[in-house]
N, C-alpha and C positions, 0 to 999 in steps of 0.2 A: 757146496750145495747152492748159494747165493748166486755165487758165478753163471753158476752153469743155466741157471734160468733168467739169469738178467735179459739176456734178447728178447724172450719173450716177455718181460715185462714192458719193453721200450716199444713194446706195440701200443699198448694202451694209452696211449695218445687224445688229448681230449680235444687239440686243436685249440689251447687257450691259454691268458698269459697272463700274470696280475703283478702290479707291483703296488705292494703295500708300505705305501712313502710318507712321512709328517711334515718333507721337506722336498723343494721343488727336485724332480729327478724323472728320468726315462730310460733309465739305463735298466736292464736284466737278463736277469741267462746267468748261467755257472761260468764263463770264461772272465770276467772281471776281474783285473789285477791289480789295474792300476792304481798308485796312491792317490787319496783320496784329503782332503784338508787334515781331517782329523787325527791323521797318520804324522803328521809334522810336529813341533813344539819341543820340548825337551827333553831326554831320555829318561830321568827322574818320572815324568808324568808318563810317557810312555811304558816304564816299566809297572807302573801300577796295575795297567791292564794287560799286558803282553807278558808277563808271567803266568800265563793261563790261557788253554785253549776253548777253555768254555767259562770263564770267569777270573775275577779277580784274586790274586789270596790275599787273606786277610795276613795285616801281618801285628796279630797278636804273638809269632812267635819269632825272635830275629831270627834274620839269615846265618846267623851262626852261633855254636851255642854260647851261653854266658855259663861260666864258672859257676857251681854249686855253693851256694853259704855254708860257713862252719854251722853245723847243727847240733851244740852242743847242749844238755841238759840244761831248763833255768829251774831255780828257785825263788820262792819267797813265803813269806811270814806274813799274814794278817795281822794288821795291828787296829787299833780301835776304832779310827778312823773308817776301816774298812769294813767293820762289823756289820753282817746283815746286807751286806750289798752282793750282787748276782756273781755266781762265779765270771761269767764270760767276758761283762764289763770289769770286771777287778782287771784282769788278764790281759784287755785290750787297752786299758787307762798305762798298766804297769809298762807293757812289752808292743810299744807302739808300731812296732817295725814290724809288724805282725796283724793281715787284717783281721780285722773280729769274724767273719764269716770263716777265716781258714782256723782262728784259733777254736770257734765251734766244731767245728771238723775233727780235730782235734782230742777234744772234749766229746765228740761221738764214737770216735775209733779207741778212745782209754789211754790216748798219749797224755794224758793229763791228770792226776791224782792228789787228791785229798786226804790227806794222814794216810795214804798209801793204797786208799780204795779209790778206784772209777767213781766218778760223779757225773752230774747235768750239767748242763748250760744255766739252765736255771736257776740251778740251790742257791740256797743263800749259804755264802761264807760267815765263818765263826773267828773272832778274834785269838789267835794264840795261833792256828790251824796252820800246817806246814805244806804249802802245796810245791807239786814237782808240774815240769811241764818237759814233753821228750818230742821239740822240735821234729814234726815229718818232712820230708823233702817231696817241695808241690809237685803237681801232678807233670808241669812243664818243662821238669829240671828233666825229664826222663826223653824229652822229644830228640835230643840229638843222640839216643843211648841204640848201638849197632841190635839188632837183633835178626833170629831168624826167618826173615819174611820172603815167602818162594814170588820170586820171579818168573812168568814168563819171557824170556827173552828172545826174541824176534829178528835182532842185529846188534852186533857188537865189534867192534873195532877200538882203537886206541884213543879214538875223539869221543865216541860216541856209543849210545847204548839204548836201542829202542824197544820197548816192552811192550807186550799186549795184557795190560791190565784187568782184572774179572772184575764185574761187578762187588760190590760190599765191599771192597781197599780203598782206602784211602789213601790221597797222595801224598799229604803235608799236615803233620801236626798241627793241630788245632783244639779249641776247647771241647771237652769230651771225647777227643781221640788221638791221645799225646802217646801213642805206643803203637805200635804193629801197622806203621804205613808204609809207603812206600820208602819213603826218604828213612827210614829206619832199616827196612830190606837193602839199601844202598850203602849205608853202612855196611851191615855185615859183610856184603860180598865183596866190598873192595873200600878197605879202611883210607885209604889215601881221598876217597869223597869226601872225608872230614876237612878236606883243607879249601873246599868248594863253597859255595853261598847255596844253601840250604841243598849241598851233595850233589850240585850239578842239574838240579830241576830249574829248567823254564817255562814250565807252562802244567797243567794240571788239567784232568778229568774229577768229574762230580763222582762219590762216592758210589753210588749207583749206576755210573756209564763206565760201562767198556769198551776196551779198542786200546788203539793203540799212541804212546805217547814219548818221548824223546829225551833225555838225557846225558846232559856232557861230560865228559873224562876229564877235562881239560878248562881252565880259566878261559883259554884263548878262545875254544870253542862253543863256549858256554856265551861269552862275548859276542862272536859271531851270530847265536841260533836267537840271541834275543834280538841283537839290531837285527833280523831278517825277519822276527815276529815284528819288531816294530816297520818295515818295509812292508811287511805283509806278504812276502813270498814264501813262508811257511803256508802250506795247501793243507789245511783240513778239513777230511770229509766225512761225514756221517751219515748214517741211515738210522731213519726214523719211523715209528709207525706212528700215527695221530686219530683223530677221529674224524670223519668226517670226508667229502669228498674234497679235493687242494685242485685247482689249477693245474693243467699240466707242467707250467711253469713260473717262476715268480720271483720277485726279492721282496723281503720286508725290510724296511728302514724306519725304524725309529727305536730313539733312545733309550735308553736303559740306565736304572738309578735304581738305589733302596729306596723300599717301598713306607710310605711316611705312615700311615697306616696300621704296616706290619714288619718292621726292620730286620728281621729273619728271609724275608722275601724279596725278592726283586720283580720290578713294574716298570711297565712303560712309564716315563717321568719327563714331562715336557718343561721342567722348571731349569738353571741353570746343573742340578745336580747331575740329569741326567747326560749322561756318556753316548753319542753318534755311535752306533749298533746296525749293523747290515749284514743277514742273510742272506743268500741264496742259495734256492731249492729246484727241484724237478721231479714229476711225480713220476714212480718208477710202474704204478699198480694201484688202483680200488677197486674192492672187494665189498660187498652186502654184509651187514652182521646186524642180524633181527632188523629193528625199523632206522636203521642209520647206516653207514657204511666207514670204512677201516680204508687209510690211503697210507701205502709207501712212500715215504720221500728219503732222496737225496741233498744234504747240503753243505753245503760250504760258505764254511764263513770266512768275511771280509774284515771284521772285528771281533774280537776276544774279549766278550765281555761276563761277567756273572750268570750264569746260568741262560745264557744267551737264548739257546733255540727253545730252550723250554718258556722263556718268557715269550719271546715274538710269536709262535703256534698259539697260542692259549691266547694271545693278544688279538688274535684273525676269528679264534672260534674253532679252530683246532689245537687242544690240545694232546698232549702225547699219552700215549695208551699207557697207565699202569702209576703214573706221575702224581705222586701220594701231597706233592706241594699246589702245583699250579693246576690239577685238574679238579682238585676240593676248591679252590680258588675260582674256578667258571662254577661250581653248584652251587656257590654263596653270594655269585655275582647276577649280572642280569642276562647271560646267556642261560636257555636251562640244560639240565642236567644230564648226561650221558648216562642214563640205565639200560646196559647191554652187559650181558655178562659175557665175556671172552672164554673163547673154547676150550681154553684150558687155563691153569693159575699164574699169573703173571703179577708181582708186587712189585715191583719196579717202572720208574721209566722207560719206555723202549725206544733206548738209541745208545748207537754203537758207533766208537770213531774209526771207521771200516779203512779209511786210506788216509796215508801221511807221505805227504813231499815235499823235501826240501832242499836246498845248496850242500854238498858235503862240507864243512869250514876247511878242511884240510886240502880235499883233491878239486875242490872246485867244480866240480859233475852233480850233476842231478840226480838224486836217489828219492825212492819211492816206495812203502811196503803197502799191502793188503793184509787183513785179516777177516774171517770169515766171523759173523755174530755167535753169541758163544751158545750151548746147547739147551738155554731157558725162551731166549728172541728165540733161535732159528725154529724151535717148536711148536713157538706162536705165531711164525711165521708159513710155518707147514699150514699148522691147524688151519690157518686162515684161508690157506691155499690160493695165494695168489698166481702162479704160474698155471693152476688151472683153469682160475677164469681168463687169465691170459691166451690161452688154446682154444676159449670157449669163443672168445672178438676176434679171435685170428680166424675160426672157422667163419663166424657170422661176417666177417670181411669179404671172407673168400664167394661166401654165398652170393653178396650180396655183387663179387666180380671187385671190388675195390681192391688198390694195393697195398699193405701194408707197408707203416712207416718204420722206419728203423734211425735208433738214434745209439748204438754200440757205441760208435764210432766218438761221439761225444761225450760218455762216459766213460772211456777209458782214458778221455786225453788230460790227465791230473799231469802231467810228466811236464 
């Protein structure tokens, strides 16, 4: 459906070009390859970022699992000393190896008993009192555990395995989502991932973006996809919707770092934290909605950094339609507020990793796939109907005797 009306969106051409720089530069357009400074330095520092096509992972969880501790029942006896003191500090003084917030937990869920009944965190203990404690096993012990999580699979061969991810999966275990991710779906369907540094992932989508994303069979090829993330010849491209009307053409460059602020978030950050971060975009289509308007964009990034595009748009004054993070972030900020209500329900950010290309590690050829946005975007993308008013400029072109521009030709060259 995308496809087939891209032409006519490469007519909306606005004849204009931006590049949104914090640092001397002239360079823009989507065909940029070249390594760039910040591409250089050590692969350690390199993989920080290049394990991710839109951001960093955090690595609260190793790349491979650790062994499970013996979880075996403890006891103890209050003795007088202890008389009157809170259950959960008696419990965290006794059983140190153990934080006080998990042994809380704990004590919430009834792993913990007092002459044989459930108690609080809070009670006060009684000298004599015989308490049991039935060790649970953390929530993290379970992130390298196979399970059944459906794949789409896109390409599969002996090196490699490219998936089209939906929205709401998560790639990589992490706090609050140490179960039913991708890298758990990789387990189950092929247990020999277990011998892989976090199952063959290099690189990751945000919980909320789909598309499409890459995975190694193999140590060797795993080896490969990242030195060619850190090269930068991995091609990823997205499409976005944002707010507002974009240039028809642009790069944004500037850095990106956790935001000092709000540490959940990521921001522009001109201090040494911030990470060298370069977009580029091209407007595919804007469209009217009530007193503001909705632009298409295509882009490709030059860096892989945290939540990349979503931070550089919302940095310019557009940000992304539906973006429950960084577009509450422009209503609290000194840009105001986008009150439009979208034609139909969209609770997500809108953007989709639409094209991935890269080196095969094995044959040495270039490969490429596409995938279409998945049936929540493309319907908000209908609603919006961009290919209509794309027909509506191509008539007023014509009227007007002017040629239309066409830029196919550019958009298809990812290869």
């Amino acid at each position: 459906m995308l496809c087939n009306c891209m032409g006519n969106l490469f007519r909306m051409k606005k004849n204009s070009a931006k590049h949104y720089s914090r640092s001397p530069s002239t360079e823009t357009g989507l065909e940029r390859h070249t390594e760039t400074p910040d591409a250089a330095g050590s692969e350690a520092e390199d993989l920080e970022d290049q394990f991710d096509d839109a951001g960093e992972f955090n690595d609260e969880v190793p790349a491979t699992a650790h062994a499970a501790p013996d979880l075996v029942p403890l006891y103890l006896e209050v003795d007088s000393a202890s008389h009157g003191e809170r259950l959960d500090k008696l419990l965290a003084r006794h059983f140190s190896e153990f934080s006080r917030s998990r042994i809380q937990q704990w004590i919430e869920d009834g792993a913990v008993r007092v002459d044989g009944e459930p108690s609080r965190a809070k009670a006060s203990v009684q000298m004599g009192q015989q308490v049991e404690v039935r060790p649970q096993a953390a929530p993290e012990s379970q992130a390298f555990t196979a399970e059944d999580v459906p794949l789409d699979v896109v390409f599969e061969d002996d090196a490699l395995l490219v998936i089209n991810k939906p929205s709401g999966l998560v790639v990589h275990p992490a706090a609050g989502n140490w179960s039913g991710t991708v890298l758990n779906g990789l387990l189950h369907r092929d247990p020999h991932a277990a011998r892989l540094p976090r199952a063959g992932i290099v690189h990751r989508l945000d919980k909320e973006t789909s598309g499409l994303m890459v995975v190694a069979r193999t140590l060797t090829a795993q080896t490969d996809l990242v030195r060619q993330l850190q090269a930068r010849t991995v091609k990823r491209t997205y499409l976005a919707l944002v707010w507002g009307e974009t240039p028809d053409e642009g790069t944004i460059d500037a850095p990106i770092g956790r935001d000092p602020r709000e540490r959940t978030r990521m921001a522009i950050v001109h201090t040494s934290s911030g990470k060298p971060s370069r977009t580029h975009f091209e407007t595919l289509g804007t469209v009217p909605l009530g007193r503001t308007k909705v632009s298409m964009v295509m882009c490709q990034l030059e860096t892989g950094r945290t939540h990349q595009i979503r931070v550089h748009f919302e940095s310019i004054g557009h940000p992304l339609l539906g973006d429950p993070v960084y577009h509450k972030a422009t209503q609290r900020g000194q840009r105001p507020a986008v009150r439009v209500q979208l034609p139909v329900p969209f609770t997500r950010q809108a953007l989709h990793a639409y094209r991935l290309g890269l080196v095969h590690p094995v044959t040495g050829r270039k490969k490429s796939w596409e995938v279409e946005p998945p049936e929540d975007m493309q319907a908000l993308i209908d609603a919006l109907d961009f290919e209509g008013h794309a027909q509506d400029d191509e008539d007023y072109d014509d009227d007007e005797g002017a040629e239309g521009v066409w830029y196919a030709g550019e958009a298809d060259d990812d290869d």
